[in-house]
C-alpha positions as CSV (number, residue, x, y, z in Angstrom):
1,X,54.6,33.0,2.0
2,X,52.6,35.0,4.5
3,X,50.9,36.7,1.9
4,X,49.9,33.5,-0.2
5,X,48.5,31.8,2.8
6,X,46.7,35.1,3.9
7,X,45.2,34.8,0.2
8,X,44.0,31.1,0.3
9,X,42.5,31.5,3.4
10,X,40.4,35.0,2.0
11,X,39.2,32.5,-0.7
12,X,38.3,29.9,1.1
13,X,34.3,29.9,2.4
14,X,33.6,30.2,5.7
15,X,30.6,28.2,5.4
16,X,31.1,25.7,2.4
17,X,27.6,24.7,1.7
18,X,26.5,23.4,-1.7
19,X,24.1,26.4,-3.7
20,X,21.2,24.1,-3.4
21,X,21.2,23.4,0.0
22,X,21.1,26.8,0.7
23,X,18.8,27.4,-1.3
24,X,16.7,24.8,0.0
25,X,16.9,26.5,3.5
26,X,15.9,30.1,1.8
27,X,12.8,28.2,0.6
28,X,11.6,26.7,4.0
29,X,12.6,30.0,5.7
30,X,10.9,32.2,2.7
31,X,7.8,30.2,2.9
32,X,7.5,30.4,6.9
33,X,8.4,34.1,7.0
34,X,4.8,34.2,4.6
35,X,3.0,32.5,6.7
36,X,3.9,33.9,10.1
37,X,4.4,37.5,9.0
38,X,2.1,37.9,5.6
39,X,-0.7,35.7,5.8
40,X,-3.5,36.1,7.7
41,X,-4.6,33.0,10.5
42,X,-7.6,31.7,8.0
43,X,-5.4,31.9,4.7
44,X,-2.7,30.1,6.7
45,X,-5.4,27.8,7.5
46,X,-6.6,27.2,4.1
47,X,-2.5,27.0,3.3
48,X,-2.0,23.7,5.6
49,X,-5.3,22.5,4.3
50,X,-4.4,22.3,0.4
51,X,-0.7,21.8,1.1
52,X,0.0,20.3,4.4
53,X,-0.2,16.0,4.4
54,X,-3.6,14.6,5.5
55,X,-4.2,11.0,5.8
56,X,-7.9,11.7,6.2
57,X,-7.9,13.2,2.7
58,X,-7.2,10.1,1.2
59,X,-11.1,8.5,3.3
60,X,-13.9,9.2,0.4
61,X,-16.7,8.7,3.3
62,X,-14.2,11.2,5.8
63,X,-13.8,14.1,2.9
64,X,-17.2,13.7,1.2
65,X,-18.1,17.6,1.9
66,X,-14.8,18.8,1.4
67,X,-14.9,20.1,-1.5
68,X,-12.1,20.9,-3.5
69,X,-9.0,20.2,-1.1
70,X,-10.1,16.5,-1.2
71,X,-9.6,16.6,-4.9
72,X,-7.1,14.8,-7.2
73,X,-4.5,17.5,-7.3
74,X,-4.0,17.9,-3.5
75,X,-4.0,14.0,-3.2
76,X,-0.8,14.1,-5.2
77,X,1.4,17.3,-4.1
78,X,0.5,17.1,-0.9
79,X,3.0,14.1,-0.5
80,X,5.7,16.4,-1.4
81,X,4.6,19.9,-0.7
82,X,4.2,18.9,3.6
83,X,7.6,18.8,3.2
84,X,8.2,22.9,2.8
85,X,5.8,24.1,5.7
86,X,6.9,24.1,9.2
87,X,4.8,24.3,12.7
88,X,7.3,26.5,14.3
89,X,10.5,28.7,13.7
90,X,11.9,25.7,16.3
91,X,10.7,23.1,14.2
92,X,12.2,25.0,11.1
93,X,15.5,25.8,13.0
94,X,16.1,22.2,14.0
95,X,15.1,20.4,10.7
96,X,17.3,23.3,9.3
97,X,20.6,22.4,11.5
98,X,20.1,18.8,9.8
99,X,19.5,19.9,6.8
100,X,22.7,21.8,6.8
101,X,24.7,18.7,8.5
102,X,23.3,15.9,6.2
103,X,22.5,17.7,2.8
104,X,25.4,19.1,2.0
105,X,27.6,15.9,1.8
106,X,24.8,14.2,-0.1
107,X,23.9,17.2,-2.1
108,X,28.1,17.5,-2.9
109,X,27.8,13.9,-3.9
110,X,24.5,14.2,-6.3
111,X,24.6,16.9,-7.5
112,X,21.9,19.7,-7.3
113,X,19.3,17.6,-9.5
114,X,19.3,14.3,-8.0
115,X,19.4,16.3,-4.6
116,X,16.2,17.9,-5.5
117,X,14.6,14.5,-6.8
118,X,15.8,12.5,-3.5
119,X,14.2,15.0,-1.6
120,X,11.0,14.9,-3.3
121,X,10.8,10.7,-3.5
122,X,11.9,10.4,0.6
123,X,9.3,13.2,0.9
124,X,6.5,10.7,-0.7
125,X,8.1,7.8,1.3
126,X,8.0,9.7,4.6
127,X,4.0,10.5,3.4
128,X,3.2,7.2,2.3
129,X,4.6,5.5,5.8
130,X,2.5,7.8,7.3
131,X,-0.6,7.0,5.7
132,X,-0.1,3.3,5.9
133,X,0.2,3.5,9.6
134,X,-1.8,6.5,10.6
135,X,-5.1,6.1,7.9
136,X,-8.0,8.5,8.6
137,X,-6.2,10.8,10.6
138,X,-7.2,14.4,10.5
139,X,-3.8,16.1,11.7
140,X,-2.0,17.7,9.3
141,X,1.5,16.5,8.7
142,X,4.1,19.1,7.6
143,X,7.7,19.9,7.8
144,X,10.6,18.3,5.9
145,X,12.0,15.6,8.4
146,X,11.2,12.6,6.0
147,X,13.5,14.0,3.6
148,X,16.4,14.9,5.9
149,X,15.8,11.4,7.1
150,X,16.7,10.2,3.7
151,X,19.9,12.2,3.3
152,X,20.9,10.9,6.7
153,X,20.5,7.4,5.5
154,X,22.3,8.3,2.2
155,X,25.1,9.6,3.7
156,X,26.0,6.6,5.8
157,X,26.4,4.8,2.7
158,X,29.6,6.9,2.1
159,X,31.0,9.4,4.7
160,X,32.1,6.1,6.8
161,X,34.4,5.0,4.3
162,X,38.3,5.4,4.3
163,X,39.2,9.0,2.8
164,X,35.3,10.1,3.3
165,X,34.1,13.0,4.4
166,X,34.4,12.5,8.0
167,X,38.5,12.8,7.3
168,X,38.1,16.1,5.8
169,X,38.3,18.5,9.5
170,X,39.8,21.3,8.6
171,X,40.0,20.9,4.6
172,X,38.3,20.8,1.6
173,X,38.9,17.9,-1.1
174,X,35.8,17.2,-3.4
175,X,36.9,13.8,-3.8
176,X,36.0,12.7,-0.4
177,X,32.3,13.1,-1.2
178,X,33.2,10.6,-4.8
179,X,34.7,7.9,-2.8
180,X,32.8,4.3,-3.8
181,X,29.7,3.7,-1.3
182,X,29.7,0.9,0.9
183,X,27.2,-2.0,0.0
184,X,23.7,-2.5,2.1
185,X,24.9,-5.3,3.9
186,X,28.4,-3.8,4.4
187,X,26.7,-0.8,5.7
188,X,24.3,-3.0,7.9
189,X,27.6,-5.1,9.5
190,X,29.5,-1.6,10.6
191,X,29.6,-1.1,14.5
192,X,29.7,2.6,13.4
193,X,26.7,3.0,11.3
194,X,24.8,0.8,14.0
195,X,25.7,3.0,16.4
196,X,24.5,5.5,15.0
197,X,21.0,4.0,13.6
198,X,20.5,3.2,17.3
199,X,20.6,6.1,18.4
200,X,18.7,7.5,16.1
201,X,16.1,4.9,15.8
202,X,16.2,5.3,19.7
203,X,15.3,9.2,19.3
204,X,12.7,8.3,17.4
205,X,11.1,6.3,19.5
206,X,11.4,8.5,22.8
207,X,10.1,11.8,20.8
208,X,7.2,9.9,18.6
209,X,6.0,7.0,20.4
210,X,6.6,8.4,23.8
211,X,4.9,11.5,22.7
212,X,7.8,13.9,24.0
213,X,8.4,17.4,22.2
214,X,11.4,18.9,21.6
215,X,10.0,22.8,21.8
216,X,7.8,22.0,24.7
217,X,4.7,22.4,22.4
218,X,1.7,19.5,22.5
219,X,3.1,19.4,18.7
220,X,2.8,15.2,17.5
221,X,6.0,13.9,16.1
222,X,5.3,12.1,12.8
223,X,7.9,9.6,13.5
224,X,6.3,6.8,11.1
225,X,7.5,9.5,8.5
226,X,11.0,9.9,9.4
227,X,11.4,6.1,9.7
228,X,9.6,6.1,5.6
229,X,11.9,8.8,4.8
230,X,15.0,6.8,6.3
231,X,14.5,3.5,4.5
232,X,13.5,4.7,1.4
233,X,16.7,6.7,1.5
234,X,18.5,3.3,2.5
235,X,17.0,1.8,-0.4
236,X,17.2,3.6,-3.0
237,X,20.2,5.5,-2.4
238,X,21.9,3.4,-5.4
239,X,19.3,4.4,-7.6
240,X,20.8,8.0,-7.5
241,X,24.2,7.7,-6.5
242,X,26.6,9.0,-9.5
243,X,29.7,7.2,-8.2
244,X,30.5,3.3,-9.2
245,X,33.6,1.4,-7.7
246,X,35.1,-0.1,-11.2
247,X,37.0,-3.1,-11.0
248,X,40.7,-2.6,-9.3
249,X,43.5,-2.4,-11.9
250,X,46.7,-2.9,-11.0
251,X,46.4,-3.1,-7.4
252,X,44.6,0.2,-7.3
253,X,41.0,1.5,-6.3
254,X,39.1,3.2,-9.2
255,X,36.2,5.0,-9.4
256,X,33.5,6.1,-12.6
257,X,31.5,8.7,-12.4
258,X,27.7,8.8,-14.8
């Protein structure tokens, strides 16, 4: 017996992340070890200015000299490519810690494609709240908050309900991450989930609005973004979700999976 259980637990991961996830972290970290440790300051420069998220870019009268970084292409990736440069190995190390914490049950629930493609649409949502509320502004926006916004939102569709993930302490069932998703309005009348969008939406407001920094830097919070990223998240989380509560059967709860 002692041997079995000395077995399991040698098989079981210490850290049970989904592939893509991690992967998504190597990326962010990959791409910010460049630019601190490879790049020089003017081709990190010229990085946040093709890839980084600039409302002015989208002015024809504020970009009429720019060139080529106010061209077609950059208006179009640059919704989704602010979302894999950081301003500081803080800022990295924190949207990382969410990453980690909100990903993985959404990413366990998607699977790795819809992951990637929920990422990239919050990303443009976060970019386009921005824009709407901050037009002709110069500084760049970067880092991937609006997405990690969007998983957070995702995942209290789910990890609320009964045999969710928030059961699973000290084990690992898959299933928990398939169980049906709690309607919008469901999700909306929960003390729990309105707790928690409280406090978030609270946090939100004291670091953007109130123009406080969590590293202590003069860094500006794109909050408009995280709150673009949330909703759209919200929103469109059925749009992705693979799980669908069939119609009970003999007393019982079933699920189908597409």
């Amino acid at each position: 017996m002692d041997q079995q259980l000395s077995g399991a637990l040698r098989r079981e991961p210490i850290f049970n992340v989904p592939t893509v996830v991690v992967a998504t972290l190597a990326v962010l970290i990959i791409i910010h070890l460049m630019r601190e440790w490879v790049l020089t300051p003017q081709q990190d420069t010229q990085v946040l200015l093709w890839f980084s998220f600039i409302p002015a870019r989208y002015d024809a009268a504020a970009t009429a000299g720019a060139g080529a970084i106010a061209g077609l292409g950059p208006k179009i990736w640059t919704f989704f490519s602010y979302a894999l440069l950081h301003g500081s190995w803080m800022h990295l190390g924190l949207n990382g810690i969410w990453l980690l914490a909100f990903g993985t049950p959404v990413a366990r629930r998607f699977g790795a494609l819809r992951y990637l493609l929920f990422f990239a649409l919050t990303a443009g949502a976060g970019a386009a709240a921005h824009l709407a509320t901050q037009t002709n502004a110069y500084v760049p926006v970067i880092g991937a908050s609006a997405s990690i916004s969007g998983f957070m939102a995702a995942a209290i569709r789910f990890v609320f309900q009964r045999s969710g993930p928030l059961g699973l302490i000290g084990r690992n069932d898959p299933q928990a991450y398939l169980v049906p998703a709690l309607p919008l309005l469901a999700v909306l009348r929960d003390p729990r989930v309105l707790a928690f969008l409280a406090v978030w939406f609270g946090l939100n407001i004291l670091f953007g609005v109130g123009s406080l920094s969590l590293d202590g830097s003069d860094q500006q919070i794109a909050w408009q973004a995280h709150i673009g990223g949330f909703l759209a998240g919200l929103l469109a989380f059925p749009l992705f979700d693979p799980v669908r509560a069939a119609p009970p059967r003999d007393g019982g709860d079933q699920v189908t999976l597409h």
